[in-house]
Structure formats: structure tokens, C-alpha cells
C-alpha positions as CSV (number, residue, x, y, z in Angstrom):
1,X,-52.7,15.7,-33.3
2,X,-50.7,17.3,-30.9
3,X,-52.7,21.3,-29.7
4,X,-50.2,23.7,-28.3
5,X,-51.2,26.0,-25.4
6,X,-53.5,28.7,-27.6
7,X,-55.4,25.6,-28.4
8,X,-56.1,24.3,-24.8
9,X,-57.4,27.7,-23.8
10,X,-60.4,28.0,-27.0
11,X,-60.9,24.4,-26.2
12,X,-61.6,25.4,-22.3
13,X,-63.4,28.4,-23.2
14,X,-65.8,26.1,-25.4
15,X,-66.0,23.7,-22.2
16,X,-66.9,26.7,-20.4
17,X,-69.2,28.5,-22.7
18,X,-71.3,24.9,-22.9
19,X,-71.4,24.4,-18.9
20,X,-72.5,28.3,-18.3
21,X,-74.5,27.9,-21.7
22,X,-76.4,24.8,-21.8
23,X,-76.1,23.4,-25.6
24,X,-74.9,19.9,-27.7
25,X,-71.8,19.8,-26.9
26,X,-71.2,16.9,-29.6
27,X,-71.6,19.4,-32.5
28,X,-69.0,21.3,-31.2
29,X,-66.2,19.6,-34.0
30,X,-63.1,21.4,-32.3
31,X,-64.1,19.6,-28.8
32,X,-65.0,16.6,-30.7
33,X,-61.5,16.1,-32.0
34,X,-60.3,16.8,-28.5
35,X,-62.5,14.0,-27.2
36,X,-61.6,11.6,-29.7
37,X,-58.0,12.1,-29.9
38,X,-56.8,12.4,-25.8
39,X,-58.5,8.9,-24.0
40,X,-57.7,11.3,-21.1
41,X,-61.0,13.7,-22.1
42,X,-63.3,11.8,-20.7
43,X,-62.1,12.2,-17.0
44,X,-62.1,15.8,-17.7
45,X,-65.1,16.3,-19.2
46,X,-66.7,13.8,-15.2
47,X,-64.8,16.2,-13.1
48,X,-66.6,19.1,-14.8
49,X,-69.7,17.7,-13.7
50,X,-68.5,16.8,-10.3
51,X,-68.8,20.0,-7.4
52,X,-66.9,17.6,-5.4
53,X,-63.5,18.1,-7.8
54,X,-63.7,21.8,-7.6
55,X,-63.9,21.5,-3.7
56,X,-61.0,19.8,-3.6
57,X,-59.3,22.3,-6.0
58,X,-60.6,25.5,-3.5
59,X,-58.3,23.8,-1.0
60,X,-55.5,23.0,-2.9
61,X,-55.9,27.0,-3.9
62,X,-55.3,27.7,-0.3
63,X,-52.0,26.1,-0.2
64,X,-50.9,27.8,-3.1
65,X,-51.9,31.1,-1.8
66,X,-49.3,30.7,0.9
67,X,-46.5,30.1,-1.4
68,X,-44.7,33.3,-2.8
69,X,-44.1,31.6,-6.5
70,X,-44.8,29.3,-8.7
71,X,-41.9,27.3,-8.0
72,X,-42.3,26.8,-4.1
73,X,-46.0,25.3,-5.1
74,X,-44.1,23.0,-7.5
75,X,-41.4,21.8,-4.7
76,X,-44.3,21.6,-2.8
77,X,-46.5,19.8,-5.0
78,X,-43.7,17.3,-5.5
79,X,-43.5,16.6,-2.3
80,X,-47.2,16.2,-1.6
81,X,-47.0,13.5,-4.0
82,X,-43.9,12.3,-3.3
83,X,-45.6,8.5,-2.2
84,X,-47.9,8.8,-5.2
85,X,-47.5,6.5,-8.1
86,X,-49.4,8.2,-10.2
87,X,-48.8,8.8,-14.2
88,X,-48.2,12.6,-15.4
89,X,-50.9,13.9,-16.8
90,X,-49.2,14.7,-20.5
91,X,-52.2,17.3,-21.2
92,X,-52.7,20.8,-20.0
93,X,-56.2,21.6,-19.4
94,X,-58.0,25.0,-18.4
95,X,-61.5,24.6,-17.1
96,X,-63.5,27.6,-16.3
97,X,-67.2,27.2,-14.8
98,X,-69.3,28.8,-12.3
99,X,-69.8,28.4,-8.8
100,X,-71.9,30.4,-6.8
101,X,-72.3,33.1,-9.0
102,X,-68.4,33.3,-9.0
103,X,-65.8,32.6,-12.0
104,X,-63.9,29.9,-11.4
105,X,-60.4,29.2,-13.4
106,X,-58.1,26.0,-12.8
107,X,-54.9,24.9,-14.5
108,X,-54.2,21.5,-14.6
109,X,-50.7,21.2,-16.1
110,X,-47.8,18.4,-16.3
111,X,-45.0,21.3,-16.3
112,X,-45.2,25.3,-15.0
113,X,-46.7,27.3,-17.1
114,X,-46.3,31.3,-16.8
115,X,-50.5,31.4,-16.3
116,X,-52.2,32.7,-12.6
117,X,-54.2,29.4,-10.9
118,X,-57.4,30.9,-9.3
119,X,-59.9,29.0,-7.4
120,X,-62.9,30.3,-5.3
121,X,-65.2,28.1,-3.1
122,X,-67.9,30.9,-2.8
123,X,-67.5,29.6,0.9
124,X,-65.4,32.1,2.3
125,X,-64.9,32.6,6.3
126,X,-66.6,35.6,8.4
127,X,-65.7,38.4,9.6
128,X,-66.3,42.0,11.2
129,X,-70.0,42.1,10.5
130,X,-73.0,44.0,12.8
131,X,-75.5,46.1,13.1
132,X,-76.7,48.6,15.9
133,X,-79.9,49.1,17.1
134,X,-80.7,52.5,19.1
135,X,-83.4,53.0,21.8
136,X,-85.6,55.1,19.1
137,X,-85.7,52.4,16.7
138,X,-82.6,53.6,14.3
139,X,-80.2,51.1,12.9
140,X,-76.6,51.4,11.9
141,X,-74.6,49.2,9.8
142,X,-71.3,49.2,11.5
143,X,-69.0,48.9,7.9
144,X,-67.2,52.1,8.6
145,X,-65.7,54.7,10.7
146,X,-68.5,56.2,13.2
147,X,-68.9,59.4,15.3
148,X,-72.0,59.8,16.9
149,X,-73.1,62.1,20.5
150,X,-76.5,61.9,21.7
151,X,-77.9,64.8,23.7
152,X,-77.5,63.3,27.0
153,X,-73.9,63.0,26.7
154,X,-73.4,59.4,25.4
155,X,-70.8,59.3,22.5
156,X,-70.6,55.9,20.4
157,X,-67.5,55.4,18.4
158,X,-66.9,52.5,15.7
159,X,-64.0,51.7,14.4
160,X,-62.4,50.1,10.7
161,X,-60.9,47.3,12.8
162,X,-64.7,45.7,14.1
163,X,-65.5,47.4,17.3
164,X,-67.5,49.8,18.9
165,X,-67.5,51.7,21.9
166,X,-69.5,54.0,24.2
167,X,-67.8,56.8,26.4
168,X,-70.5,58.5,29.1
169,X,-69.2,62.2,29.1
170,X,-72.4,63.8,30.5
171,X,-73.7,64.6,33.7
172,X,-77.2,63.2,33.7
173,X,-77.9,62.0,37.4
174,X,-77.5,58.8,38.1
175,X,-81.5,57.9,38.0
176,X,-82.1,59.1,34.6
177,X,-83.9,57.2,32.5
178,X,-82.4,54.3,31.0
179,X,-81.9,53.3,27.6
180,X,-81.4,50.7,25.8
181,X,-79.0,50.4,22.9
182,X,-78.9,46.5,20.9
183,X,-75.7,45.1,18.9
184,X,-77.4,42.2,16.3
185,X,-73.8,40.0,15.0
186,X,-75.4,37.8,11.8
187,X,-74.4,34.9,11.1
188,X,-70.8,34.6,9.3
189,X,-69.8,37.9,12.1
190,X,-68.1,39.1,15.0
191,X,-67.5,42.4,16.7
192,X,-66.5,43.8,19.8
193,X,-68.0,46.7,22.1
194,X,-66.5,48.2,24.9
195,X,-69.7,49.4,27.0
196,X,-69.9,52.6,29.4
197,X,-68.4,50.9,32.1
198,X,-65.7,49.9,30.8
199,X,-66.5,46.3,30.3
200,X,-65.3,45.1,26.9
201,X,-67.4,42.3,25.6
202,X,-66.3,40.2,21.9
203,X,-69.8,39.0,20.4
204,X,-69.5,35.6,18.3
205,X,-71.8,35.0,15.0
206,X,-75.8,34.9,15.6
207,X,-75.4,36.7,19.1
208,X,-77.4,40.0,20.2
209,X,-77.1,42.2,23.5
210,X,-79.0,44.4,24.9
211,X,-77.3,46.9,26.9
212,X,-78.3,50.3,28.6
213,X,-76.2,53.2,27.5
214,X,-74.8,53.9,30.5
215,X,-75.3,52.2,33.9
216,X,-76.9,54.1,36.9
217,X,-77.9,52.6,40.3
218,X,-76.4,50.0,41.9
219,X,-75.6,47.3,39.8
220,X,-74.7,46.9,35.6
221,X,-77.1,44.5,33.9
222,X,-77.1,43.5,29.9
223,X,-79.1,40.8,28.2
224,X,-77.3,38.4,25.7
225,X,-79.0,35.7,23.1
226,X,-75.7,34.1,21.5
227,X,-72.3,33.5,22.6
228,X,-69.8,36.2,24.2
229,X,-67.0,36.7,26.1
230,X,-66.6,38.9,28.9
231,X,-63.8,41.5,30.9
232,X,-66.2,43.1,33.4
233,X,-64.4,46.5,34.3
234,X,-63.7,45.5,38.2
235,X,-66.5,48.0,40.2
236,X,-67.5,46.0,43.6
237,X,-70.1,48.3,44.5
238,X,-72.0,47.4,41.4
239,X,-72.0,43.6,40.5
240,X,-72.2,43.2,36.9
241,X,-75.2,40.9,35.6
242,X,-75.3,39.4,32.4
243,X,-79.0,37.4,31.7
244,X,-79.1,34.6,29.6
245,X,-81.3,31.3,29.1
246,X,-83.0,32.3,32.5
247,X,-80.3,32.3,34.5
248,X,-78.4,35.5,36.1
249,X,-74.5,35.8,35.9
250,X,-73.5,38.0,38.5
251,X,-70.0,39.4,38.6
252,X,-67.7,42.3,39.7
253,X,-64.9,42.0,37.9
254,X,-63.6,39.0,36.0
255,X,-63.5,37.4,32.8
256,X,-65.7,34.5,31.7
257,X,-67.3,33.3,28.3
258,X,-71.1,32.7,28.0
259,X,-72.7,30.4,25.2
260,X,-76.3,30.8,25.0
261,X,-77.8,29.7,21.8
262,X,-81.6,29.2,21.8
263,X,-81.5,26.4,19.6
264,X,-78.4,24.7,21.3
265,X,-79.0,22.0,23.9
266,X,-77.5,23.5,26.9
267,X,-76.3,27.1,28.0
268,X,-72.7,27.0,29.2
269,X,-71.0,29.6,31.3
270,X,-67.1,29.4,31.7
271,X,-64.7,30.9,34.1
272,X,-61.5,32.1,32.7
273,X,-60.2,34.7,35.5
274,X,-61.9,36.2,38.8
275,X,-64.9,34.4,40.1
276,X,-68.8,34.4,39.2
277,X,-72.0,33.4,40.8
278,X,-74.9,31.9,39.0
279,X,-78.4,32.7,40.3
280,X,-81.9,31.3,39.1
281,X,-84.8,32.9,39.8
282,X,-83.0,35.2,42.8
283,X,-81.5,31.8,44.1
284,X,-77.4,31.3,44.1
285,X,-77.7,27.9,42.2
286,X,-73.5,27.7,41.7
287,X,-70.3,29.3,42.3
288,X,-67.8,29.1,39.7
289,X,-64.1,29.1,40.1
290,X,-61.4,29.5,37.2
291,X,-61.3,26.9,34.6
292,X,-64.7,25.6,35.9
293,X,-67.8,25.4,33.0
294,X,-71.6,25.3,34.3
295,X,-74.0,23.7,32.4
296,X,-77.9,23.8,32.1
297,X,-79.8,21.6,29.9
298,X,-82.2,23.7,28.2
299,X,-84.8,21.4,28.4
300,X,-84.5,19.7,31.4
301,X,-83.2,22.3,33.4
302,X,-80.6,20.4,34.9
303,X,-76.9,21.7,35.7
304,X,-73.9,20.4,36.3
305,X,-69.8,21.9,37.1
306,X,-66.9,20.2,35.4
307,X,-63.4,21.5,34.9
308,X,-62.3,22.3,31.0
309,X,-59.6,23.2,28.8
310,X,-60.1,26.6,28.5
311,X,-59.7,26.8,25.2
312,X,-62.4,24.9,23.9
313,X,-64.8,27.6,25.0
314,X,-62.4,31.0,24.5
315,X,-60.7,30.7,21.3
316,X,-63.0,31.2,19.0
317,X,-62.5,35.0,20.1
318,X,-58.4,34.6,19.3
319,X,-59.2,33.0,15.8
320,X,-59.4,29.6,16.2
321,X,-61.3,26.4,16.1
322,X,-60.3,24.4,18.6
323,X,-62.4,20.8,18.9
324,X,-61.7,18.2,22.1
325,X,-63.7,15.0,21.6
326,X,-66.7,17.9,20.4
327,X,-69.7,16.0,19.2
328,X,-69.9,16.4,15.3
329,X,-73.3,18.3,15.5
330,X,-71.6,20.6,17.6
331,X,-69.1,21.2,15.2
332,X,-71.7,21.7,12.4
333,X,-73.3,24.6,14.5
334,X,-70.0,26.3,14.9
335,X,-69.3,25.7,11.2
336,X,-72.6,26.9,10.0
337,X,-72.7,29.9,12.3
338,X,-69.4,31.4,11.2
339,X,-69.6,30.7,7.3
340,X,-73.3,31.4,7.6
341,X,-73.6,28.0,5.5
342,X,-76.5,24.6,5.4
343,X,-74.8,21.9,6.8
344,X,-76.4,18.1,6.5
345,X,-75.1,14.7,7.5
346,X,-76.7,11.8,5.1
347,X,-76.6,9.5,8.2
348,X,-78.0,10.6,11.3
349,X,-75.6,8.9,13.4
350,X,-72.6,10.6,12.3
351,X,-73.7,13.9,14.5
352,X,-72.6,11.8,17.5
353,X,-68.8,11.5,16.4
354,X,-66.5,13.2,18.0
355,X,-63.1,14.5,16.9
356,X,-60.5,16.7,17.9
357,X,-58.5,19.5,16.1
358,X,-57.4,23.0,16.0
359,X,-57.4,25.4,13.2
360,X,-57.8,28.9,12.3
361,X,-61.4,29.7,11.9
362,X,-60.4,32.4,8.9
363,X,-59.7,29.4,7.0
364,X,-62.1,28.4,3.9
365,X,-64.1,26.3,5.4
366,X,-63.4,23.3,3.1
367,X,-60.2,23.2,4.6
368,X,-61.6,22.9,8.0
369,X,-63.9,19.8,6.6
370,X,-60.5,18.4,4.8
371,X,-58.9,18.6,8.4
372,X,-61.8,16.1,9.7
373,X,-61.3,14.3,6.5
374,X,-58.1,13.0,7.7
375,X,-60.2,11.2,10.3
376,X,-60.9,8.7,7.7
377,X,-64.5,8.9,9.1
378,X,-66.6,11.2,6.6
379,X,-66.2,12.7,3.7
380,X,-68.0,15.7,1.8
381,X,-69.2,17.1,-1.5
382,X,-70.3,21.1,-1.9
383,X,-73.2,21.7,-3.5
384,X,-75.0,23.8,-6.0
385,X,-76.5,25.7,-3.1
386,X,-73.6,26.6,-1.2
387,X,-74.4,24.0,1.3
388,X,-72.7,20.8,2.4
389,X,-73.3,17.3,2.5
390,X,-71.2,15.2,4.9
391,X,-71.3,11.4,3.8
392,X,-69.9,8.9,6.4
393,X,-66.5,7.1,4.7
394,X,-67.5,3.6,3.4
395,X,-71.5,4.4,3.6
């Protein structure tokens, strides 16, 4: 029995209507000609109940997406397999299932076939997300265009594009009362606020500052939990302070990125431009010249200066992942930050790997893994969850 194309799609919409459905699927007699007539069934019938398969399908989607027709992915598929010996599949198959609470359609097909090929991961990459806290306890979710003057003179813009700004066009004297203002990034965000100063800060996922609405006395001071990256607006009478795992950056006017995660293992202040003490407790503890990273061990409280390739600290904030030799639980953390995702190794040992890589960080992120894949070191299967399971290759 040979089923033309109208016949493929009832017999996938059965398949699906069984997987979102739970029911016999052996008293199904249209799907249990299928079965017995194409030997080739059976391996669809294990991929459908394999999460690894359609993982590998999100990526291939990715591809696709970048190629303007059907054809180019063809040329391109060709090529891809161009070293394979493998036989043509001489079935088309449509499988549609759920994943994540999101439909999921994929064409497998042994010629081109006027049909769209959709995949979704559920696991998509982050973006402009926060939310602002004001010193009387408001909060505003920064998703749209914002206009907002307070009595004292302080206007607070936000933009479409993911940032935020604050523009001091009063005349309070200078030893007002100061208030305090918080920008809370989640996890799977990023922003960017320009303060009252001047100083334009870019706030990576899971980050918070604390900032006053305008800076009087002698000196500009903001509190950050997170990572961020500074350009202190240059003002030598009034050294710029950012506080951060109990240690005082002090700066006039230079450009530097802080990493200060709580639940990291060290805090890690780099220089990218200017140059910026480090105090502890009132004490000048290190002096930091460009392209030089400090380091404090959370725990022990021991610090150490080493020269670095700048970009493995700064361009997250351009778009990219960029690993050198970066521990794989590293990694994880980044990973799990930005796609706000669970992410588990089956084998403890695998968190010390290291590996190196660049790659946009607006990628799904099971391309990112399918970049370390090429390791040959680990390999991964998505869950029912949304989280990840990294498997060491060969375990």
C-alpha cells in the first residue's frame, strides 16, 4: 500500500492526537496498517518518545530559519550530509506533539514538499526584561515607553529599545535628602540605565542596583548584587563608588565590568579603560590597570590580579558568549542565567571541563550546547521540564 500525502498528514494527526491524548494506539486500524506495512514505523513511532530527537530538530530549525527558501535548506541539507552514507528515507512523515506547552510540527521528507517546517524548543534566549523599584515602594514593569517626573525634579525615561534613564532638571540643593531608586534584571534579562550623572551602566540577568536619584555631596555611590558593566561619566571631584561583595570600587571616570553573584565563587572586577582602585573595609587593597581582572574568593577572602582577554568578561553586553578554557560549571551559570533554565550534569566531574567558544548569546540555547557537542566530551537530552541534562560522551 502505497498513502499519498493527504494520508501522511490524518496518519500524523492520529500520532498526535494519541501523544497529546493518552489512548491504545493499537486499535487505531488506519495507524495499524501504517505500522505493519512501512518496517520504517517503528523508528518513528521511538523518536516520538524521545525529547532528545525533537532537540536536535529545534536546532536544525535554526539553520533553516536563516535560509530565505526552501531550496537553499535543500543545497544546504545536501551538503551537511554530503559524507553521509545514509539511505533516503522513501516516507514522508508529519509529527506534531507538544513541548512545553507549545505545538510542535516537523516534516521529515525524502523530496521538497510545498509544506512550512516549524520547530520550537520552548527554550528560547532572553532579552530586554526589568523591573523598577521607587523609593516609596512602587514598582514598574519596564515593557513599554515611560514618562515619569517626580516633584523634586527627577524625570525617569524608558525606552522600547531596553533602557532607562534619569535626567536631574531640578534645583533641590545639593544636601537634600537622598533617595533611593532599585533596577531588579530576572533571570533570562538585560537592560541598561543611564543614571543622573551621566554614568551609563548595562545590567546582566539576575543583577539589582541600588542607586540614589541623583548624586549630592562629594562623591557618587550605587550598590550592585549581579554582574554590570560600567562608563562612569568622568567628574574628579566626585569619585564614583560602586559596592559589591564587601569590597568598594572607587572610580572617576573609566570603564570596567563587575561580576558579583552571591552564589558564585569569587567576585571579579575587570578594567577595560581608565583606572580603578579597590578598597576593603576603607583600605586600598589593589590598583587595577587596563586589561587587569581582581579576584576575591568569596569564601576565603583571598585576592589575586592577572591580566585577561577582555572579552571573556565584556561581551556578554555586545551579544555574545565567549568561553576561554571557562570551567563547565561556569558555563552552566551563564547558560542558566540567560535562558532562565535547570541545568544538571549526571557526573559531577564534568563541571571541571573546560572549553572554549564564541557564539551569540541570542541563540536557542540548544545550539549553544550543540556547539560544546562538537567537543566530543558531553552530550545532552531536554527534558519534560524545560531543563537539561548534560551526560558525559561514552558514560
Amino acid at each position: 500500500m502505497k498513502l499519498d500525502i493527504q494520508s501522511w498528514i490524518r496518519i500524523a494527526r492520529r500520532l498526535g492526537k494519541h501523544i497529546l491524548e493518552p489512548s491504545d494506539i493499537d486499535t487505531d486500524s488506519e495507524i495499524k496498517i501504517w505500522r505493519e506495512t512501512y518496517k520504517s514505523s517503528e523508528k518513528v513511532m521511538k523518536d516520538l518518545n524521545d525529547p532528545h530527537f525533537f532537540a536536535q530538530k529545534a536546532v536544525l530549525k535554526e539553520e533553516i530559519n536563516k535560509r530565505h527558501t526552501w531550496e537553499d535548506f535543500i543545497v544546504w541539507r545536501r551538503q551537511r550530509d554530503r559524507n553521509r552514507r545514509l539511505q533516503l528515507l522513501r516516507y514522508a512523515a508529519v509529527v506534531l506533539i507538544v513541548m512545553a506547552s507549545v505545538p510542535i510540527i516537523w516534516f521529515l521528507v525524502d523530496k521538497p514538499v510545498e509544506f512550512p517546517v516549524v520547530v520550537q524548543s520552548g527554550i528560547e534566549a532572553g532579552g530586554k526584561k526589568a523591573f523598577l523599584k521607587l523609593d516609596n515602594g512602587n514598582e514598574i514593569f519596564l515593557d513599554k515607553q515611560l514618562l515619569l517626573k517626580e516633584e523634586d525634579g527627577i524625570v525617569i525615561r524608558n525606552t522600547q529599545i531596553g533602557e532607562v534613564s534619569y535626567q536631574d532638571e531640578g534645583s533641590i540643593p545639593l544636601d537634600s535628602v537622598i533617595r533611593y531608586n532599585t533596577l531588579f534584571i530576572p533571570r533570562g534579562g538585560e537592560y541598561q540605565i543611564t543614571l543622573a550623572d551621566g554614568t551609563k551602566v548595562w545590567m546582566n540577568s539576575d543583577s539589582k542596583l541600588i542607586f540614589p536619584v541623583r548624586f549630592p555631596g562629594n562623591k557618587r555611590e550605587v550598590i550592585l548584587e549581579g554582574e554590570a558593566y560600567f562608563e562612569v561619566a568622568h567628574d574628579t571631584t566626585r569619585p564614583f563608588y560602586v559596592k559589591a561583595c564587601g569590597i568598594d570600587i572607587r572610580a572617576t571616570g573609566t570603564a570596567f565590568n563587575v561580576m558579583a553573584y552571591g552564589n558564585e565563587p569569587e567576585c571579579k572586577v575587570t578594567l577595560v579603560e581608565g583606572g580603578v582602585n579597590i578598597e576593603k573595609n576603607e583600605f586600598l587593597i589593589s590598583q587595577l590597570t587596563p586589561r587587569i581582572q581582581f579576584c576575591i574568593d568569596l569564601k576565603t577572602q583571598e585576592y589575586k590580579t592577572c591580566e585577561v582577554d577582555l572579552r571573556v568578561s565584556i561581551a556578554w553586553k555586545d551579544g555574545i558568549f565567549f568561553f576561554e578554557q571557562e570551567s563547565f560549571r561556569s558555563i552552566i551559570a551563564k547558560l542558566s542565567r540567560w535562558y532562565d533554565i535547570t541545568i544538571v550534569c549526571n557526573t559531577p566531574d564534568l563541571y571541571d571541563y573546560r572549553f572554549s567558544g564564541e557564539i551569540r548569546k541570542y541563540e536557542n540555547v540548544l545550539k549553544v550546547l550543540d556547539m560544546l557537542k562538537l567537543t566530543n566530551e558531553i552530550t545532552y537530552s531536554l527534558q519534560a521540564d524545560r531543563s537539561i541534562m548534560i551526560y558525559k560522551v561514552n558514560d
